[in-house]
N, C-alpha and C positions, 0 to 999 in steps of 0.2 A: 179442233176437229169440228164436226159439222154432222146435222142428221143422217144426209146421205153416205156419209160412210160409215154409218152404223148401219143402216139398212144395207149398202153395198155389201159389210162384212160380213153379217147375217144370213142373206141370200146365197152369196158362194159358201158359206160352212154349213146352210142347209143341203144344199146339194152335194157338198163334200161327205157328208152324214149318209145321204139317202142312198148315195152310189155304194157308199161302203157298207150299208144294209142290204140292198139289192145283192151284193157279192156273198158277203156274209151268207144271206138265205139261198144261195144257189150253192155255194158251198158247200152250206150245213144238210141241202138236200141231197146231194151227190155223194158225201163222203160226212159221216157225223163228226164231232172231235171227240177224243181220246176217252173224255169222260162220260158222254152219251147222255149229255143230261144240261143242255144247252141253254144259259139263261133267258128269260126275254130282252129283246133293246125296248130300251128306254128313252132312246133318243130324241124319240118325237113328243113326245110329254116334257119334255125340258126347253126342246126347243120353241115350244110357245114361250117358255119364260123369253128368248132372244127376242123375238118378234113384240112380244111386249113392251119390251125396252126400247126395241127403235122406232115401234108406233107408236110409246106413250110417251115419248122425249125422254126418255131418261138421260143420265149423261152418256156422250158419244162415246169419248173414251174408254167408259168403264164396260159399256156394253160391246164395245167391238176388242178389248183385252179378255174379257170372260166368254166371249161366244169361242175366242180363238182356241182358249183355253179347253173350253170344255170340249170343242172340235178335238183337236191335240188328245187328250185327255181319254174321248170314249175312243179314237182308233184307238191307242196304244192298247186300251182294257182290252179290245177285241183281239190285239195280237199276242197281247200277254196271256190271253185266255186260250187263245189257238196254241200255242204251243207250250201250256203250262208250267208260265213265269209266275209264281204265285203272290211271291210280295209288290213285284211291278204291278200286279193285276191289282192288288187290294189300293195301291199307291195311286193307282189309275183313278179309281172308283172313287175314291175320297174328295182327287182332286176336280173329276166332274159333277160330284155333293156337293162342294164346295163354291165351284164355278155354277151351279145353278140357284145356289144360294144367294150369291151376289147376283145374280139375273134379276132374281123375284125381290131382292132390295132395292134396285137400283127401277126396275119396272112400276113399282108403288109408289117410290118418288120422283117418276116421272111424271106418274098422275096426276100426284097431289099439286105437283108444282107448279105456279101460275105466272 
């Protein structure tokens, strides 16, 4: 794999992210969900770790498998959250911890790397 399809990946699951916020907050404007007490996204705070990763060279792979991941990841929370799936939600949330975890690993050792 190759820089550009990290940066390719990253680009389209920013946008796959933003749209699904945008909906999310028109949503959540129009109609609250059930529980009335709506978390904040976090999305965009993690997603610098992506962009990190494909502007510091991290590895291709590992950054275009975790961005997909964490992609994957916060929809489902969002759906799990709209219709009150509780352990998919929680199952959600770990596995985007998790996928942002390896962002900011694999982002440091892109840095370092010479």
């Amino acid at each position: 794999m190759n820089d550009s399809l990290a940066l390719q990946v990253v680009v389209v699951c920013t946008a796959l992210l933003y749209a699904k916020f945008v909906l999310t907050a028109i949503k959540g404007g129009s109609k609250k969900f059930k529980s009335s007490n709506r978390p904040p996204e976090d999305e965009i705070a993690r997603l610098i770790l992506a962009w990190g990763s494909a502007l510091a060279h991290g590895n291709t792979a590992i950054t275009v498998v975790a961005t997909i991941v964490f992609t994957v990841a916060r929809t489902s929370h969002t759906l799990a959250y709209a219709n009150g799936i509780f352990y998919l939600r929680i199952a959600s949330y770990a596995l985007s911890l998790t996928s942002a975890f390896v962002l900011a690993g694999n982002c440091i050792g892109g840095a370092f790397s010479s």
